[in-house]
C-alpha positions in Angstrom: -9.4 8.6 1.7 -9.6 8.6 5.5 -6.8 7.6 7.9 -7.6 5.9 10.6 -5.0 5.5 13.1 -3.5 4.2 16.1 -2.3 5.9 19.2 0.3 3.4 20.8 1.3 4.1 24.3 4.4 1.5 24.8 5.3 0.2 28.4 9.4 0.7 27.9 9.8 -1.8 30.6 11.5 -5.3 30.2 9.5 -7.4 28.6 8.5 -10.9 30.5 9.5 -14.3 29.7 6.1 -14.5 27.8 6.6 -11.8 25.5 8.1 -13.2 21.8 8.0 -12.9 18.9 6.2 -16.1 18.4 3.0 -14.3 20.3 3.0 -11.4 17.8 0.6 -13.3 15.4 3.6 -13.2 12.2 3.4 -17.3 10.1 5.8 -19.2 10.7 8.4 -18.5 7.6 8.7 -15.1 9.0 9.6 -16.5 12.6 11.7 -18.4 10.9 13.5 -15.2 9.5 13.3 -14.0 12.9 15.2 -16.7 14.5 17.9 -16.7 11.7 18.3 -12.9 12.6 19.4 -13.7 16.4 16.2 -12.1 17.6 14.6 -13.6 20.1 12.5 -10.5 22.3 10.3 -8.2 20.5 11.4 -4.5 21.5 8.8 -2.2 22.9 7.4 -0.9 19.4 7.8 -4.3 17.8 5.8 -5.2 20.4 3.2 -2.7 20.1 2.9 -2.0 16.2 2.8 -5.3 14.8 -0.6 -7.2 15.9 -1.7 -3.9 14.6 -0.3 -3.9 11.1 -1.0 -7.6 11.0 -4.8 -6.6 11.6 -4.8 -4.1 8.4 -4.4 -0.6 11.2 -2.8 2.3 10.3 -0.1 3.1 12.6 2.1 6.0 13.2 5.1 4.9 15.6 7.4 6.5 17.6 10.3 5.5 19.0 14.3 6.2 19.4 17.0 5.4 17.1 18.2 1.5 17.7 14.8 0.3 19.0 13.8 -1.7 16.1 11.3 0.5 14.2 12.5 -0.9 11.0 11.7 -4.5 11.7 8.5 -3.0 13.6 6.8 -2.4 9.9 8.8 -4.7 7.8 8.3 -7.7 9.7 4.1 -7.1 9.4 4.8 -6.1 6.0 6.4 -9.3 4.8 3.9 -11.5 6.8 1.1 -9.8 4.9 2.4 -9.9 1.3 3.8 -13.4 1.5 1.1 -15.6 -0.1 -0.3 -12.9 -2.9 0.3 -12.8 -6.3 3.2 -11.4 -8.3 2.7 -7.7 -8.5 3.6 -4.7 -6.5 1.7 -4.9 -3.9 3.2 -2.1 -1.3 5.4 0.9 -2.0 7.9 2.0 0.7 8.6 5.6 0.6 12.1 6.5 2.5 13.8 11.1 2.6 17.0 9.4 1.6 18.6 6.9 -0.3 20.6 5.1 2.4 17.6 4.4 4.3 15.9 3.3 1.6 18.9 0.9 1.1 18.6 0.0 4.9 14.6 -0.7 4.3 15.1 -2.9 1.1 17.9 -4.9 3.3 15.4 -5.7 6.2 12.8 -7.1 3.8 14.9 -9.2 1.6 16.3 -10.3 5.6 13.1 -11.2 6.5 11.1 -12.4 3.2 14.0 -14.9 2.8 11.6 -18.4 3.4 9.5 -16.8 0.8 9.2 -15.8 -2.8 8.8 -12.1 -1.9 11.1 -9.7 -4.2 11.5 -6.1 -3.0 13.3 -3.4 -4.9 15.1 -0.1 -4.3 15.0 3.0 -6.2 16.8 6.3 -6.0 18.9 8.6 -7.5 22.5 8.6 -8.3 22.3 5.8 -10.3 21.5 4.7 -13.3 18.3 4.5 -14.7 17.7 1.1 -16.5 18.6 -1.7 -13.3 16.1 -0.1 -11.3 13.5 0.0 -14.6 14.2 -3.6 -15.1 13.1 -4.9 -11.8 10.0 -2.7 -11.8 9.0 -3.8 -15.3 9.8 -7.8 -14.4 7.6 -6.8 -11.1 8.1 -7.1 -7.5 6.4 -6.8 -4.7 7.6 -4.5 -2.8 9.4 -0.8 -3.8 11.2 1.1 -1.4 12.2 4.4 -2.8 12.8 7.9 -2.8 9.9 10.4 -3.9 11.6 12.1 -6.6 13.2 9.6 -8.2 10.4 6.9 -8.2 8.4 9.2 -9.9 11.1 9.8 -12.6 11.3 5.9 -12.7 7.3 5.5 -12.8 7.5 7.7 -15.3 10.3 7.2 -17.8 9.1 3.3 -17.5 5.5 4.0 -18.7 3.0 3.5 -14.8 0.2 2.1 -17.1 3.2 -0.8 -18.2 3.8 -1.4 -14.3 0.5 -1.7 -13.3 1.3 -0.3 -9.7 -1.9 1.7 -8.8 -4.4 -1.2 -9.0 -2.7 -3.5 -6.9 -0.5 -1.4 -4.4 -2.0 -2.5 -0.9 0.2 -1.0 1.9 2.0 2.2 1.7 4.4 2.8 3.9 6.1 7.0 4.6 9.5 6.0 6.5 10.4 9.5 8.8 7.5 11.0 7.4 8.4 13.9 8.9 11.4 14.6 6.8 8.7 15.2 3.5 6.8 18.2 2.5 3.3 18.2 2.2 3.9 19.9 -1.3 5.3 16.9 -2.5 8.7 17.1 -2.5 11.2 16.7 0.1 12.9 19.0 2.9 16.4 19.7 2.0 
């Protein structure tokens, strides 16, 4: 599989007057979500990465810490899952497990005019809540690498069905992962 992506080169200035979210191309129970957040300005990345999730590009994005690169995937991933059918449909991949709390929290924030269910899974918990929501299925798992593969594979993948329909995969800090598969310490 080839990655095709996206070089984004994001103007930090103010945005103008014109500039919303409503001219990002996300339906209108997303905007809705939006609004209910208190946003009302789409930050530089938001800006920037969205129109191109929406159109189906890969994107890597850069940006500080507090400038809204959370909602600058999560919004375009909730916009493009919201009318599909039940079944996982994207897998979130976070290094740690209060990010991957942080990540489940935006979505369920912003699927909230929809059907959408997302769920978390990582370690230091027990085994069956998490197994339960993957095996009544949901469409969107944020996790942690090592143990959503414990998960995938204590619960039986073939049961879960997640390889044919996973659409979007998502590496949050994807520098913080190994190419080996496991995670940095």
């Amino acid at each position: 599989m080839e990655l095709v992506t996206t070089d984004i080169e994001v103007d930090l200035q103010e945005p103008s007057a014109a500039e919303s979210f409503e001219t990002l191309g996300l339906s209108e129970g997303v905007l809705r979500a939006v609004s209910d957040a208190g946003y009302r300005i789409p930050t530089p990345i938001q800006r920037e990465a969205i129109p191109l999730i929406l159109r189906g590009r890969d994107v890597i994005g850069l940006a500080q810490t507090g400038t809204g690169k959370t909602a600058a995937f999560t919004l375009p991933l909730v916009d493009l899952l919201i009318d599909g059918p039940r079944r996982t449909r994207a897998v979130v991949l976070t290094p740690t497990r209060e990010l991957c709390m942080q990540v489940e929290q935006s979505i369920q924030k912003y699927a909230r005019h929809s059907q959408l269910s997302v769920a978390a899974v990582f370690g230091g918990v027990p085994l069956e809540p998490q197994e339960k929501a993957l095996r009544q299925g949901v469409d969107v798992v944020v996790a942690t690498p090592v143990p959503f593969r414990a998960r995938i594979t204590h619960a039986a993948a073939a049961e879960l069905q997640l390889a044919r329909g996973v659409r979007v995969g998502v590496l949050v800090k994807a520098a913080a992962f190994r190419l080996d598969g496991g995670q940095q310490a």
